[in-house]
ZATITOR-435684 format. One record per residue: residue number from 0; y, x, z of N, C-alpha, C in turn. Coordinates in pm, whole numbers, always signed. Atoms other than C-alpha are relative to their C-alpha. Layout:
[NUM [Y X Z] [Y X Z] [Y X Z]]
...
end
This chain:
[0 [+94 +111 -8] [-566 +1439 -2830] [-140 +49 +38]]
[1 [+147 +5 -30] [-854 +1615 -2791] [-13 +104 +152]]
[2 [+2 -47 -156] [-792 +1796 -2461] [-16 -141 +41]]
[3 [+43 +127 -59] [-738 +1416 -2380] [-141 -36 +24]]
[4 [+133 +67 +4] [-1083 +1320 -2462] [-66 +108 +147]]
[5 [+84 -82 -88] [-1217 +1634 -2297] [+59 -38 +140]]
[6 [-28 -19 -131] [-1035 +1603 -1953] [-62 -182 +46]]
[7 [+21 +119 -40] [-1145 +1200 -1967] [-161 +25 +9]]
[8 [+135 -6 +33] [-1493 +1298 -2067] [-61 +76 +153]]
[9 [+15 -126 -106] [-1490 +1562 -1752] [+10 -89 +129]]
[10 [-62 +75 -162] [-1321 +1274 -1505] [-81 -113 +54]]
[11 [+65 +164 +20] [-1503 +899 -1614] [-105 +37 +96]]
[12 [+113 +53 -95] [-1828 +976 -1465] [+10 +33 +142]]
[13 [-4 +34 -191] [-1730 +1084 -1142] [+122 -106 +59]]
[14 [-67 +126 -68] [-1449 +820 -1073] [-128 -96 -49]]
[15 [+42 +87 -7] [-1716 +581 -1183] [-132 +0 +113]]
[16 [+73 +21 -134] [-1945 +683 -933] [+62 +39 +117]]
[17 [-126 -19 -147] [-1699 +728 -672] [+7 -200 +9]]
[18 [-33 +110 -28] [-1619 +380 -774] [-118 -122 +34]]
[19 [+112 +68 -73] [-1961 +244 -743] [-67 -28 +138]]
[20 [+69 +7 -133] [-2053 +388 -433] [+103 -72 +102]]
[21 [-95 +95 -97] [-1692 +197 -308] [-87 -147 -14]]
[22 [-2 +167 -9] [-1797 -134 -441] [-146 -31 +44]]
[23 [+179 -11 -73] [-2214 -78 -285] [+71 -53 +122]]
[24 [-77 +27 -113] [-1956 -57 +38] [-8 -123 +61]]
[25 [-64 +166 -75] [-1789 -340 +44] [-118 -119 +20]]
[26 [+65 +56 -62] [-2085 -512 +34] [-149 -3 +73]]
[27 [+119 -12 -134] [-2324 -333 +255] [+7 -68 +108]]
[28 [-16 +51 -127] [-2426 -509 +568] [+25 +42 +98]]
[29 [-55 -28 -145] [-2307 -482 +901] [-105 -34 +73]]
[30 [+155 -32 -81] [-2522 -433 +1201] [+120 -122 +134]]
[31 [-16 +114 -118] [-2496 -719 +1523] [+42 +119 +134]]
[32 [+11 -98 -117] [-2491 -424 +1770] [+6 +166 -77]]
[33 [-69 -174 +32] [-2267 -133 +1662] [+24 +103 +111]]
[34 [+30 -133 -68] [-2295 +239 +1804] [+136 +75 +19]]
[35 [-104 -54 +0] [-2005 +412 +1919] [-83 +131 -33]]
[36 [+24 -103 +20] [-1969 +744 +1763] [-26 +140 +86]]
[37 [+20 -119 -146] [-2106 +1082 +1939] [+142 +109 -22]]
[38 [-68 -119 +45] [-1812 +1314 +2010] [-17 +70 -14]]
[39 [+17 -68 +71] [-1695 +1556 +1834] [-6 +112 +86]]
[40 [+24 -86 -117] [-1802 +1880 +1983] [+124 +107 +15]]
[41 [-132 -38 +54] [-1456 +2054 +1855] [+79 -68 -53]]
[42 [-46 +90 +40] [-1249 +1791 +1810] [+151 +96 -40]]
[43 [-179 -101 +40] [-903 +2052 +1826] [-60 +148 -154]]
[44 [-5 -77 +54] [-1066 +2238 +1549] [+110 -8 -155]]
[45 [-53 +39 +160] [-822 +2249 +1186] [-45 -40 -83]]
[46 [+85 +36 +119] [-1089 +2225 +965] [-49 -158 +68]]
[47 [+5 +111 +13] [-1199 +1899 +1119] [+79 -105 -123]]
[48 [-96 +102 +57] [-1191 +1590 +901] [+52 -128 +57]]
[49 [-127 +102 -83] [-891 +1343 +963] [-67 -95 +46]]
[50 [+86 +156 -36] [-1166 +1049 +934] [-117 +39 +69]]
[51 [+94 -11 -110] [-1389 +1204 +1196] [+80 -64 +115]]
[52 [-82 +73 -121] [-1088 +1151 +1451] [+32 -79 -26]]
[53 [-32 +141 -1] [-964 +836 +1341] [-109 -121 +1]]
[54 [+84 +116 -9] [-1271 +690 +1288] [-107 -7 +130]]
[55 [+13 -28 -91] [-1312 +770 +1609] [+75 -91 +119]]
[56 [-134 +96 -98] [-1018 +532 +1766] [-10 -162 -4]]
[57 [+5 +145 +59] [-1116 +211 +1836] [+100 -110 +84]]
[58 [-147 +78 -84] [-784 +77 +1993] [+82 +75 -62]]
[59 [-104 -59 +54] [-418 +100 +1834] [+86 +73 +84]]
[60 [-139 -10 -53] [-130 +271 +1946] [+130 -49 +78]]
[61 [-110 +142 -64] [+100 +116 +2218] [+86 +41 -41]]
[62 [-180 -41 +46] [+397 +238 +1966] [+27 -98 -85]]
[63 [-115 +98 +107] [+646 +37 +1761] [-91 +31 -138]]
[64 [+74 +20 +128] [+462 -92 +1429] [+61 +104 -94]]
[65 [-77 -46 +124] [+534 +149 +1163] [-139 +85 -96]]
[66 [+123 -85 +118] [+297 +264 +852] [+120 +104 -22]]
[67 [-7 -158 -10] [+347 +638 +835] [-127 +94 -131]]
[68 [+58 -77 +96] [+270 +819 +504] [-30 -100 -139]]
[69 [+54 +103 +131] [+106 +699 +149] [-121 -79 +40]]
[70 [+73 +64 +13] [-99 +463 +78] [-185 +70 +32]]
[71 [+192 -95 +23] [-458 +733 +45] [+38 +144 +58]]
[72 [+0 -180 -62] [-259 +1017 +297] [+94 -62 +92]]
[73 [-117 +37 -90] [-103 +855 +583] [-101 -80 +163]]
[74 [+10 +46 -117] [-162 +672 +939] [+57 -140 +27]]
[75 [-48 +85 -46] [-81 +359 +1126] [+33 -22 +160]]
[76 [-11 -17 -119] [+110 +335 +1448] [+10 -168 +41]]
[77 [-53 +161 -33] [+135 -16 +1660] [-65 -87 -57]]
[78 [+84 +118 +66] [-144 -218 +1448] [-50 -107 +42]]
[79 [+74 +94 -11] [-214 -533 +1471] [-123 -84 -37]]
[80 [+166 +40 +96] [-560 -696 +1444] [+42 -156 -65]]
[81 [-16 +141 +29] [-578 -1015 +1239] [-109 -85 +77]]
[82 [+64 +64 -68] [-734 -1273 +1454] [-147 -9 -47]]
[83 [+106 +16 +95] [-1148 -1274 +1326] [-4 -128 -20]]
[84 [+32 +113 +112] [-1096 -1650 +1277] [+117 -49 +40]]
[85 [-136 +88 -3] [-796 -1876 +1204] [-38 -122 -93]]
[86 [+40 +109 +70] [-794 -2227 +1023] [-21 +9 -135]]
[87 [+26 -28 +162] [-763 -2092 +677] [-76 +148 -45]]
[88 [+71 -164 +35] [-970 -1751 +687] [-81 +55 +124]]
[89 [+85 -92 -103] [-1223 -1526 +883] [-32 +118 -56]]
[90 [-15 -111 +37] [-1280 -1200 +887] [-167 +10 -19]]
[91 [+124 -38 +37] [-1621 -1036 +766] [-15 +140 +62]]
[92 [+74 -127 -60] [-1849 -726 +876] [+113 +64 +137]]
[93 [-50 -13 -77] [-1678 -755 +1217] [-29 +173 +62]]
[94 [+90 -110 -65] [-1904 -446 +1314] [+104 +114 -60]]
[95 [-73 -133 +45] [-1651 -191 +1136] [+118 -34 +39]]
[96 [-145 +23 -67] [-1328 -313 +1314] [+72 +57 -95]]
[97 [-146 -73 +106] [-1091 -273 +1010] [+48 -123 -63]]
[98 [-98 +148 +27] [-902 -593 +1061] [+135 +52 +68]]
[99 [-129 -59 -90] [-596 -401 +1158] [+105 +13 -121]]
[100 [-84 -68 +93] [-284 -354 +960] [+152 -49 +62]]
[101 [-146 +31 -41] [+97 -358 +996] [+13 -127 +2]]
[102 [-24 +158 -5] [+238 -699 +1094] [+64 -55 -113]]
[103 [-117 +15 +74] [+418 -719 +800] [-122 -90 -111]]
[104 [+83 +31 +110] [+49 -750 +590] [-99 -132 +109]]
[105 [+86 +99 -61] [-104 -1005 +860] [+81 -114 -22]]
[106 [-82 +89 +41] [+187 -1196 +821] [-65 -86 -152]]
[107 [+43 +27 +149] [+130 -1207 +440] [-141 -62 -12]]
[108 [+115 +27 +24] [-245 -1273 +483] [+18 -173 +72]]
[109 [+23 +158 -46] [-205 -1585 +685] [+80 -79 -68]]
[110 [-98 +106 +73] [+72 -1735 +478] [-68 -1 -160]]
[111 [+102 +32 +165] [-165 -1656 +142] [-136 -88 +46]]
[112 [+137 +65 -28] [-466 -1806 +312] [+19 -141 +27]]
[113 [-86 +190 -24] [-235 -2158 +373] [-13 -14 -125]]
[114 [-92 +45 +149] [-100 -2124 +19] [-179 -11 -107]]
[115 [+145 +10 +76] [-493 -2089 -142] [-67 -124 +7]]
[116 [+28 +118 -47] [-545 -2431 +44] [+30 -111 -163]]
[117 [-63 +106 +70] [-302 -2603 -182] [+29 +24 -135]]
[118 [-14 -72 +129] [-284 -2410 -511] [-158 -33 -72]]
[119 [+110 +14 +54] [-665 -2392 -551] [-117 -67 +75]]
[120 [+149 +55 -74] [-860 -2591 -332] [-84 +31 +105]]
[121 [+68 -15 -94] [-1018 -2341 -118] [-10 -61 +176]]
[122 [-82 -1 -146] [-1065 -2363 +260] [+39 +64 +58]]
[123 [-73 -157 -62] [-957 -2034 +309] [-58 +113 -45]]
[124 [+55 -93 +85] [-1031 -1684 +261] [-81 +74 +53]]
[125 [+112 -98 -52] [-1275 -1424 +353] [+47 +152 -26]]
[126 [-98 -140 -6] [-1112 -1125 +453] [-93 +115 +48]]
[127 [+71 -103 -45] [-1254 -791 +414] [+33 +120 +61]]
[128 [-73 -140 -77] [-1144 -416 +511] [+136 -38 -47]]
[129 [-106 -8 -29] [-828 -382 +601] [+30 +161 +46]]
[130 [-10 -131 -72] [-710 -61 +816] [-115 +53 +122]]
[131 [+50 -28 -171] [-870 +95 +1152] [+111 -4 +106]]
[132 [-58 +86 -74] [-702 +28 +1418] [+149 +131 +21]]
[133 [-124 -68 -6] [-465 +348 +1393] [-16 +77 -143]]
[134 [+0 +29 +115] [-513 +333 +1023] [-82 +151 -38]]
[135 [+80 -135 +25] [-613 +727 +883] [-96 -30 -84]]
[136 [+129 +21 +69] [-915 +795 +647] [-80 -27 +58]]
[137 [+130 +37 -14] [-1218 +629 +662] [-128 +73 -28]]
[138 [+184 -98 -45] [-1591 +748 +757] [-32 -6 -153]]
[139 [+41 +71 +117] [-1670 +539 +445] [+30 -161 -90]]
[140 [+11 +98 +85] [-1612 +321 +152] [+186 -1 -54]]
[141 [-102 +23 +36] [-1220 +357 +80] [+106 +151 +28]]
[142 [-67 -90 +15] [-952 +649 -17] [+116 -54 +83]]
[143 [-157 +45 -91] [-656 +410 +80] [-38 -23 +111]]
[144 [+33 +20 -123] [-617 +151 +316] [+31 +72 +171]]
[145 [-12 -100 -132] [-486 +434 +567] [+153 -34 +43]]
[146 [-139 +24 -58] [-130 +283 +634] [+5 -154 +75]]
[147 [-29 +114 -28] [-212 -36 +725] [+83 -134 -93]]
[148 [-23 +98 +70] [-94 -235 +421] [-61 -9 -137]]
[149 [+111 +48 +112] [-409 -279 +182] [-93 -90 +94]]
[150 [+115 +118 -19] [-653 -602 +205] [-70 +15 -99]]
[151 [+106 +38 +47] [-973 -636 +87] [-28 -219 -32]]
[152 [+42 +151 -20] [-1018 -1023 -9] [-132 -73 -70]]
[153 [+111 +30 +109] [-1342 -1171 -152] [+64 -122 -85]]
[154 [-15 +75 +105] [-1351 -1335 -421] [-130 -178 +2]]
[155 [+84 +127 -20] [-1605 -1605 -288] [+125 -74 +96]]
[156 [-92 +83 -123] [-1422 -1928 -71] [-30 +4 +86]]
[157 [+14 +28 -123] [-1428 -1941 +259] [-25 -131 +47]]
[158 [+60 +121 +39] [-1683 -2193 +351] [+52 -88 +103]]
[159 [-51 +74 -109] [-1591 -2533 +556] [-48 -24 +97]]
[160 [+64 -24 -162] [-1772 -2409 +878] [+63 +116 +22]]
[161 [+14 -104 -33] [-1748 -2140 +1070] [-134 +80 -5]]
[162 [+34 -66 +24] [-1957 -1871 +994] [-61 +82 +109]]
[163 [+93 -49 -157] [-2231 -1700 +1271] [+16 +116 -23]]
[164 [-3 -59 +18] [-2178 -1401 +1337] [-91 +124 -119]]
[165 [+91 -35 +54] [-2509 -1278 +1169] [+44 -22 -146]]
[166 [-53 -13 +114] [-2366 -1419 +852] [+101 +95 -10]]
[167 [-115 -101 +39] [-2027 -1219 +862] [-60 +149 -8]]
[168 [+43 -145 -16] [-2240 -909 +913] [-101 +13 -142]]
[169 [+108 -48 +42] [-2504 -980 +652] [-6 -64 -153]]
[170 [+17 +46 +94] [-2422 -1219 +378] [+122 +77 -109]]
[171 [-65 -56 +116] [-2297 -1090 +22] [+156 -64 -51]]
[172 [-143 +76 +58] [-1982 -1203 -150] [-60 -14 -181]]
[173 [+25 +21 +144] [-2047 -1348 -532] [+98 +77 -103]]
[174 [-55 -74 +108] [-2015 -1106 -828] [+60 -59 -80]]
[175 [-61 +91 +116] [-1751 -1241 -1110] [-6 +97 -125]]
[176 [+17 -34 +133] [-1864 -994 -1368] [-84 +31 -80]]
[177 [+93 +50 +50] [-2089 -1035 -1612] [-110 +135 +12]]
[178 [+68 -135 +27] [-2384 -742 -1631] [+21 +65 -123]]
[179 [-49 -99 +123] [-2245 -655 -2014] [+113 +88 +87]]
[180 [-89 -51 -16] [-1933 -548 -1795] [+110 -40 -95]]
[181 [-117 +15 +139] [-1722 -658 -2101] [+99 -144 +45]]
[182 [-55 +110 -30] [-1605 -975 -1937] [-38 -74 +138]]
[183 [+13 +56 -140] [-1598 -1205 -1600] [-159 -102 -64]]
[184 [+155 +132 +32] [-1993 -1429 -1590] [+55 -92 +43]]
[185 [-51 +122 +12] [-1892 -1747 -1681] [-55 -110 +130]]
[186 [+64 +33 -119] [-2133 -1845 -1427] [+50 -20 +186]]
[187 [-78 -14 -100] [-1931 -1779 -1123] [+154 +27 -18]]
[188 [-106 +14 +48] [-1581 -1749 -1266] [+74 -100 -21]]
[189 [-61 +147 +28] [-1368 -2003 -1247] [+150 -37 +10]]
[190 [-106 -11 +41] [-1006 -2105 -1326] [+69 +10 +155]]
[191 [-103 -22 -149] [-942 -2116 -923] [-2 +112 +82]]
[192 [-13 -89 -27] [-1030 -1798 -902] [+134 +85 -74]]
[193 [-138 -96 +79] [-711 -1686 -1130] [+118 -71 +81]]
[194 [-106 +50 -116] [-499 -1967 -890] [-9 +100 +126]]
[195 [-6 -64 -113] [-569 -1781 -589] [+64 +166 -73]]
[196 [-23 -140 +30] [-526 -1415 -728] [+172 +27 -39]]
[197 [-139 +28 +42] [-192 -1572 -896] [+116 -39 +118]]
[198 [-20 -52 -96] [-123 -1648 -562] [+49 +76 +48]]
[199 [-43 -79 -32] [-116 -1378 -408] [+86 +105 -63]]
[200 [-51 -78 +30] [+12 -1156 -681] [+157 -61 +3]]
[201 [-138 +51 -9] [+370 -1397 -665] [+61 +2 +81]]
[202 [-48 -4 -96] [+419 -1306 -311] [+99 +57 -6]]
[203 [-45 -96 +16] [+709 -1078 -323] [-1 +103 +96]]
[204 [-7 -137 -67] [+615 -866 -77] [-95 +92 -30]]
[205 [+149 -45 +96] [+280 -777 -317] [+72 +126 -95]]
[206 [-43 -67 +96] [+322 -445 -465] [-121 +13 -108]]
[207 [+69 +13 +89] [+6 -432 -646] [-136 -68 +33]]
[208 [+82 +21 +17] [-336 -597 -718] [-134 +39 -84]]
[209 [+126 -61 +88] [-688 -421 -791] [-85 -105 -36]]
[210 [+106 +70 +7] [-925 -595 -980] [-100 +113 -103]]
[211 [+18 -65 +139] [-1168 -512 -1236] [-4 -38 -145]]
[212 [-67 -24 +121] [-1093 -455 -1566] [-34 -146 -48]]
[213 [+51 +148 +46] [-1345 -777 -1693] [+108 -119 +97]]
[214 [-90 +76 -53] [-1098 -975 -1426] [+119 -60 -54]]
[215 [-103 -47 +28] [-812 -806 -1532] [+16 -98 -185]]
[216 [+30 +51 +113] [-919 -973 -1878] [+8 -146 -9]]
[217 [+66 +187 -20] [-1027 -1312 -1790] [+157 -51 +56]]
[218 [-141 +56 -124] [-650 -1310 -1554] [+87 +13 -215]]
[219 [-84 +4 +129] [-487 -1202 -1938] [-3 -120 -110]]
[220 [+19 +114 +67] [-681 -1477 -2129] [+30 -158 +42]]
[221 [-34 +165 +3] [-628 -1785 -1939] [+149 -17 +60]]
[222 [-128 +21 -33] [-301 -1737 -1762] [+95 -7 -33]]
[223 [-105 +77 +80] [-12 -1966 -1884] [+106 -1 +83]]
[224 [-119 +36 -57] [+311 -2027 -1823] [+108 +121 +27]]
[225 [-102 -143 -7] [+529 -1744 -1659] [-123 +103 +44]]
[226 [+97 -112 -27] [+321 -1424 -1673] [+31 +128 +76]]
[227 [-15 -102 -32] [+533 -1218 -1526] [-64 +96 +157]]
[228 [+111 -28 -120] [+263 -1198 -1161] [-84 +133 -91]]
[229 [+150 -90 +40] [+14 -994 -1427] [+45 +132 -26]]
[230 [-78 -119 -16] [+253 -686 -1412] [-81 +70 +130]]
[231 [+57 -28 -217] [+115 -645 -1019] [-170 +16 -31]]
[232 [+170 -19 -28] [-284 -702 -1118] [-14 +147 -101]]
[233 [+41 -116 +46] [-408 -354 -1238] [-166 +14 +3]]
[234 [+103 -6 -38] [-753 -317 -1318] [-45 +114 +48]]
[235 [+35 -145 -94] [-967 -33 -1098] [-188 -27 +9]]
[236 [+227 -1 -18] [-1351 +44 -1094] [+10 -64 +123]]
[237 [+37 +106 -81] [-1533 -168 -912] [+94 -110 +19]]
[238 [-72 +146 +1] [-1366 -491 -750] [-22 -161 -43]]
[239 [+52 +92 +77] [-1621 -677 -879] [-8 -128 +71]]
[240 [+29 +117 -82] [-1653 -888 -611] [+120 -84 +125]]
[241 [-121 +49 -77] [-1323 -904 -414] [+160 +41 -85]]
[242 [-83 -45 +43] [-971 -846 -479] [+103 +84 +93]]
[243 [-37 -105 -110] [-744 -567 -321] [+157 +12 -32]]
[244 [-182 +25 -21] [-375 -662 -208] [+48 +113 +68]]
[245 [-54 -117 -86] [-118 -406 -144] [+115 -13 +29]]
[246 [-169 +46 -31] [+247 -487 -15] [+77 +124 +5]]
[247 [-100 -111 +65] [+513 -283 -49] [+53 +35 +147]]
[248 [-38 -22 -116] [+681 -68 +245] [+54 -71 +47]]
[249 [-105 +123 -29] [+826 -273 +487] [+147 +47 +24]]
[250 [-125 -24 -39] [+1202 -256 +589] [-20 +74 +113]]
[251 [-29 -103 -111] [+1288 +22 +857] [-112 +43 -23]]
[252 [+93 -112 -42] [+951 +204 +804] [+34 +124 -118]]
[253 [-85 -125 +40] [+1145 +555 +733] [-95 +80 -83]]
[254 [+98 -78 +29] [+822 +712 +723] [-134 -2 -102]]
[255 [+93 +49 +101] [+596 +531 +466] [+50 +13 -155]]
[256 [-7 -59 +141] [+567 +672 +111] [-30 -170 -118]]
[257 [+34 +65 +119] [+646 +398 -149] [-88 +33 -131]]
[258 [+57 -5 +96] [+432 +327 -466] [+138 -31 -78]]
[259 [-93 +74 +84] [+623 +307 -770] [-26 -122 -68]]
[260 [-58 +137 +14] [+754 -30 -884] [-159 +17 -130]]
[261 [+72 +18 +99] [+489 -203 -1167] [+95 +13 -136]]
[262 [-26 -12 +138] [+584 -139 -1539] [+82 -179 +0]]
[263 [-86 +133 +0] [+808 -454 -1644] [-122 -64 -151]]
[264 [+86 +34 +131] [+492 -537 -1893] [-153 -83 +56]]
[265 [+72 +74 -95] [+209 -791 -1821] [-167 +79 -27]]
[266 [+138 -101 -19] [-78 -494 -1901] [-126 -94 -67]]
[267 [+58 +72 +105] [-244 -725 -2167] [-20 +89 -98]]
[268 [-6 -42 +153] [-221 -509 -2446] [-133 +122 -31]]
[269 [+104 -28 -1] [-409 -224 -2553] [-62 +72 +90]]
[270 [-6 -63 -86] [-366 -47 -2267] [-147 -43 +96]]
[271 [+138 +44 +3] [-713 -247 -2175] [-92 +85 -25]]
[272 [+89 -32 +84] [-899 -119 -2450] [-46 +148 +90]]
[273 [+66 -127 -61] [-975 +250 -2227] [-109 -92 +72]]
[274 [+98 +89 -150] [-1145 +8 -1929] [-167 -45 -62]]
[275 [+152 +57 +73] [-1417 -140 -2232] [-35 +146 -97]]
[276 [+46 -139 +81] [-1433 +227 -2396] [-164 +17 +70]]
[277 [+138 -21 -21] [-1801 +358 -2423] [+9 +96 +117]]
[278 [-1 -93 -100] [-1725 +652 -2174] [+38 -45 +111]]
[279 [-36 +86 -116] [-1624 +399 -1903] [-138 -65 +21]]
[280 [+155 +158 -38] [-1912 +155 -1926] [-138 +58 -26]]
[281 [+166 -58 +20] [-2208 +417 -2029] [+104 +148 +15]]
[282 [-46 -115 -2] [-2046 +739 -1906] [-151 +111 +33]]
[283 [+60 -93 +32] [-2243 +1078 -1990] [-39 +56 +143]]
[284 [+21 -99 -159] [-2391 +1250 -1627] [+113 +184 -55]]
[285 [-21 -120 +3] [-2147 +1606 -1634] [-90 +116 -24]]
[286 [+113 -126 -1] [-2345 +1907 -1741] [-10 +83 +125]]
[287 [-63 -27 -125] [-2183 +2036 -1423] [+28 -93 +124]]
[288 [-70 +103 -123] [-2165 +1815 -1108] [+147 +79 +20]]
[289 [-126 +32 -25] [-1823 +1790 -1051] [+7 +76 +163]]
[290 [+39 -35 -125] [-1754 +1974 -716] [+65 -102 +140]]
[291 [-45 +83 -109] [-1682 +1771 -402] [+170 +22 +17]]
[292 [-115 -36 -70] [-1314 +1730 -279] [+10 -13 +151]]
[293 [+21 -21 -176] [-1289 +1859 +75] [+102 -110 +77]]
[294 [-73 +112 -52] [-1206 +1598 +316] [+178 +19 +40]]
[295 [-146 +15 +28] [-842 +1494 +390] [+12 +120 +192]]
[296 [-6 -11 -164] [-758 +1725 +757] [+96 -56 +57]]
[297 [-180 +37 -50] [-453 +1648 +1014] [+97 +25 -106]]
[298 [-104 -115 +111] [-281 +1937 +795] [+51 -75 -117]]
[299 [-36 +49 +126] [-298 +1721 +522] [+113 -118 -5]]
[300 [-25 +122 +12] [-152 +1411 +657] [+156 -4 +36]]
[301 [-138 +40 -57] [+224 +1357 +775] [+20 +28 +136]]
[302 [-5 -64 -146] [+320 +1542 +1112] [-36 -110 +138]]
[303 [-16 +96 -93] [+377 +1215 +1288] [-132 -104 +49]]
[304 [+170 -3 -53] [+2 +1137 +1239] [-41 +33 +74]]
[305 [+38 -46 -140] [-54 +1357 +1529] [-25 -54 +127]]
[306 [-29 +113 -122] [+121 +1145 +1773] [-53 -134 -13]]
[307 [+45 +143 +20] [-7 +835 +1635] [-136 +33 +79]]
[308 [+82 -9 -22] [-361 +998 +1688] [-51 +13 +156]]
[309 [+21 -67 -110] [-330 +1172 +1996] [+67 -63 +148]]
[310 [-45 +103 -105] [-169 +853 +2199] [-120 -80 +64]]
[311 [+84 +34 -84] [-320 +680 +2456] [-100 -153 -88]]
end
């Protein structure tokens, strides 16, 4: 038990600022007039990192759709973009082109962005990162996301206009948790935010749902009836402001590393109680900074990453 404490005491504050500087991310602004990157001056070197060259590719792969690798160590071949507007959703911070993912998760996004219509009212959704367009690590703001089947979704509605570009680049998405952290602000929280989330987590092609923990709370206290969707929501630093869908490999992709299945338990219990611990919500600075982990390279990623990368 008390190695426990110590190795949590050693870990909390840097996943929580790992997890801060994700959720700053998601809703930094986007710029009207984005810069293509300068190449790399050794692009064939090993030590390069993976998300210099991928985030480098701003067109997919003319190969057969297939996510290739895990979820936070893998690639995407054949990606499709989701349209930036459709009748029930638009996409946000167009300027980082990471509306891309296997067809399998665009599918899913447009048939949850119908079903949000009629469940909870909205007029659709507001869709955030997704993949790059031949999936790989990112410059910034996300570990996964590199196979092409994680969504970003806000947690605000998608309003009944269309949206100027200047907005998709610049306006915020509304926080649902309170500044104690101990619970969702009643203030912006609202029971159609647990319809939509319920939603999506009943899809069956949903393998899991990030929120955070105060969410994860507010989804345990009011949700009736059959509970067995709250198996799939998991709470995760940050998330304060959107929610983060992940589908499960699709059929024939040989090469994509399943997650394992959710616990058969609806993650109510006390299994909570770490998320509102004092070393989560007021964690200690390390006496030691923590040392960096060196970026992800090719080497690291799944052979077939190569070819994904190195196609036309």
């Amino acid at each position: 038990m008390q190695i426990r404490r110590l190795i949590l005491c050693l870990l909390v504050p840097a996943a929580v600022a790992a997890s801060m500087s994700v959720a700053a991310w998601a809703q930094d602004k986007g710029t009207l007039d984005p810069k293509p990157l300068p190449p790399l001056a050794n692009p064939n070197d090993p030590h390069v990192a993976a998300k210099e060259l991928f985030g480098r590719k701003p067109q997919p792969t003319p190969l057969a759709a297939r996510s290739i690798g895990f979820y936070a160590k893998g690639c995407l071949a054949g990606a499709q973009a989701l349209p930036i507007n459709g009748q029930t959703w638009q996409v946000m911070r167009l300027s980082r082109n990471r509306n891309w993912g296997n067809p399998e998760l665009i599918a899913l996004l447009e048939k949850l962005s119908t079903k949000v219509q009629k469940v909870a009212g909205w007029p659709g959704l507001l869709m955030g990162d997704m993949s790059q367009p031949r999936g790989g690590p990112m410059l910034t703001g996300h570990a996964s996301h590199q196979i092409g089947l994680d969504a970003d979704i806000w947690l605000t509605p998608m309003p009944n206009r269309m949206l100027s570009r200047n907005e998709r680049e610049e306006m915020s998405a509304i926080n649902m948790v309170a500044s104690s952290r101990l619970d969702v602000d009643p203030k912006t929280w609202t029971p159609k935010h647990l319809s939509v989330i319920r939603a999506a987590a009943e899809e069956p092609e949903v393998e899991r749902i990030f929120v955070n923990a105060a969410i994860k709370k507010a989804l345990c206290r009011e949700a009736s009836g059959n509970r067995a969707w709250l198996s799939k929501v998991r709470p995760m630093y940050g998330h304060d402001y959107h929610f983060h869908v992940r589908i499960k490999c699709p059929a024939g992709n040989a090469d994509c590393t399943p997650q394992e299945p959710p616990q058969n338990t609806d993650g109510c219990g006390h299994e909570l109680d770490y998320w509102f611990s004092d070393a989560v919500l007021h964690p200690k600075p390390p006496t030691t900074p923590p040392k960096p982990k060196p970026p992800l390279t090719m080497a690291d990623l799944p052979a077939a990453c190569k070819q994904v990368l190195l196609a036309p």
